[in-house]
C-alpha positions in Angstrom: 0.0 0.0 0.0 0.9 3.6 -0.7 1.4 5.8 2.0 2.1 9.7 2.9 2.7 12.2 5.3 1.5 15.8 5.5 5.1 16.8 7.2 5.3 19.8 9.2 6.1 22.5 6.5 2.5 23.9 5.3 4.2 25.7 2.5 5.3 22.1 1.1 2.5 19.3 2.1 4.1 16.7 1.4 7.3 18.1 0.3 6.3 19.0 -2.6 5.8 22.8 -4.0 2.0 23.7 -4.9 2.9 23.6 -8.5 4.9 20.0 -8.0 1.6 18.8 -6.4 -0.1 20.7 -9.1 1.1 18.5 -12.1 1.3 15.1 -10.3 -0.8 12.7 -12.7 -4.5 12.5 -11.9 -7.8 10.9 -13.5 -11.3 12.3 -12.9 -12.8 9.7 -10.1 -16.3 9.6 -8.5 -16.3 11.9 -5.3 -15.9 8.9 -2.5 -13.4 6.9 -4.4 -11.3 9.9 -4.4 -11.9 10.3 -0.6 -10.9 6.9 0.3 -7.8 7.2 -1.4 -6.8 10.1 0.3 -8.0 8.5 3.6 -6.0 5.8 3.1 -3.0 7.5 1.9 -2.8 9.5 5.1 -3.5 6.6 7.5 -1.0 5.9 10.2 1.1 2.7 8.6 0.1 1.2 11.9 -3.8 1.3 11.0 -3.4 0.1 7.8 -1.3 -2.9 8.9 -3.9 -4.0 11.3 -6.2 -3.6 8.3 -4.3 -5.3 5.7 -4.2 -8.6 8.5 -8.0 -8.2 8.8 -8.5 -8.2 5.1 -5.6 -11.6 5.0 -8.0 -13.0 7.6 -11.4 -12.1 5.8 -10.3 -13.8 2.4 -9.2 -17.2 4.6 -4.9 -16.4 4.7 -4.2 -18.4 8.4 -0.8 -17.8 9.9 1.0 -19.1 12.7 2.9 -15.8 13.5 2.7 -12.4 12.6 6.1 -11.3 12.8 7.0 -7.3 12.6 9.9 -4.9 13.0 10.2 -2.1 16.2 7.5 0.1 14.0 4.5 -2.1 14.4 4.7 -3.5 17.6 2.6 -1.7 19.6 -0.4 -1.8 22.0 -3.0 -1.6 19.4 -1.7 -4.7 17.5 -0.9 -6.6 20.2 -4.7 -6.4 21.7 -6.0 -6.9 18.1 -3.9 -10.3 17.5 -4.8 -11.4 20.6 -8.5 -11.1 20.1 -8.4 -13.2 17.0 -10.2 -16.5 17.0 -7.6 -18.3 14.5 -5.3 -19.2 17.2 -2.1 -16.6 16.0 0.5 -15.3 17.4 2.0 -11.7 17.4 6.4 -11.9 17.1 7.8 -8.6 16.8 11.0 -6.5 17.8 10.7 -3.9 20.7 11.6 -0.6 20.9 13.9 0.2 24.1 11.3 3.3 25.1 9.3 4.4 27.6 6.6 1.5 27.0 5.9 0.6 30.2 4.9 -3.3 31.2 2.6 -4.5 34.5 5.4 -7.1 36.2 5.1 -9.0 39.0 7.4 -6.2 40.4 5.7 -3.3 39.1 5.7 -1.4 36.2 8.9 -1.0 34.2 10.0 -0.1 31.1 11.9 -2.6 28.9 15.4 -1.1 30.3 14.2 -1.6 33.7 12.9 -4.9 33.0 16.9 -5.9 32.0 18.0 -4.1 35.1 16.2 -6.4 36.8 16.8 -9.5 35.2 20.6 -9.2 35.6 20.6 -8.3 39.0 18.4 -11.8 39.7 21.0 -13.2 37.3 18.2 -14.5 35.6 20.0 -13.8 32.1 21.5 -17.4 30.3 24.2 -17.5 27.5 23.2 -19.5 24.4 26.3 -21.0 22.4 24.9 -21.3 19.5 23.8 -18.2 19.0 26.4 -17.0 20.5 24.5 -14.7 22.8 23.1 -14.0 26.2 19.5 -13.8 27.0 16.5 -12.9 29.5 13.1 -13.8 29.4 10.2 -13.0 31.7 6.7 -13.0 31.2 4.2 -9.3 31.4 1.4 -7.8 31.1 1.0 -5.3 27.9 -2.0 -3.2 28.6 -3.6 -6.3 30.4 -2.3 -8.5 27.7 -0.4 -11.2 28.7 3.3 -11.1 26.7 6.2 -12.8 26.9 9.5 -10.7 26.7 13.1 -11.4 25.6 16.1 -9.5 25.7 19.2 -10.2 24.1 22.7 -8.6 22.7 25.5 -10.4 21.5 29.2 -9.8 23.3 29.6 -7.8 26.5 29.5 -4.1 25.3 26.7 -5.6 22.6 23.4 -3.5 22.4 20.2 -4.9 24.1 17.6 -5.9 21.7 13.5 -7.2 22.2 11.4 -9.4 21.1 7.7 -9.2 21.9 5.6 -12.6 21.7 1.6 -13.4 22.7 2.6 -17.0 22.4 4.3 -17.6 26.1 4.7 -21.1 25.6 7.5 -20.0 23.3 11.5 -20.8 23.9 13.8 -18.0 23.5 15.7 -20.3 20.7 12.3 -20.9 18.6 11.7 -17.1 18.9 14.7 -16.2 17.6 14.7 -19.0 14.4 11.3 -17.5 13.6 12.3 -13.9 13.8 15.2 -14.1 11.5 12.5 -15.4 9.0 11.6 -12.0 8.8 15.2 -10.5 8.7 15.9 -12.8 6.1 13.2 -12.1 3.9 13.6 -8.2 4.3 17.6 -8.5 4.0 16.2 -10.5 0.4 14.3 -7.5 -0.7 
């Protein structure tokens, strides 16, 4: 899908100079189809993913796992997959932000939540991925989640992963993740 954003010049919507907007290529369409493009042209990216899944579901697509990047994973998407009646999951990369998750020690944020794991010692080093991990199960917006965390070396960067499937290992997470890395990396 095709998207856009207004961006915060009002001289240049979009960028582009009145006359550039001017002469992009249009056809005469009926009044609504018109204003359903536009709608959808200016949707958040985050909308229309949920959308796009909906329409998958609607025409009979079934999927184990819905994976996505840091962008995508967000409240809204994680209470929409877990409210469908196909039995999917939700896999997805985390941003490091202010997101805050109901633990059984509070709330934290997902750099808290590492904090805590490593002072319990609660992180493990996997050898064949040749890095070291956390897990621990939360509550998104009263959506149960399962968290891990894990950065290769010891200066390495901490990164998420996001799952609605808490029966799943931090090894089978990872193996279906880099599914998604590999076909973005082929594109």
């Amino acid at each position: 899908s095709l998207h856009g954003e207004e961006g915060k010049d009002k001289q240049k919507v979009q960028g582009l100079t009145a006359k550039q907007r001017k002469a992009r290529y249009t056809e005469d369409h009926e009044g609504q189809a018109v204003k359903e493009r536009v709608d959808e042209y200016l949707m958040k990216k985050t909308d229309k993913a949920i959308d796009m899944v909906k329409y998958a579901i609607k025409r009979g697509v079934r999927f184990d796992y819905l994976l996505v990047d840091s962008w995508f994973t967000n409240t809204k998407l994680v209470r929409f997959i877990s409210s469908r009646h196909i039995k999917c999951h939700l896999l997805g990369m985390i941003k490091l932000g202010k997101t805050n998750y109901a633990t059984k020690h509070g709330k934290m944020n997902a750099k808290q939540i590492i904090k805590h794991l490593q002072k319990e010692k609660a992180c493990k080093h996997n050898k064949i991925l040749r890095c070291t991990y956390c897990t621990m199960d939360v509550k998104l917006d009263g959506v149960p989640v399962r968290l891990f965390f894990c950065k290769r070396g010891r200066k390495g960067n901490w990164n998420g992963l996001l799952t609605t499937d808490l029966s799943l290992s931090f090894l089978e997470a990872y193996r279906i993740y880099a599914r998604r890395w590999a076909t973005e990396v082929a594109y």
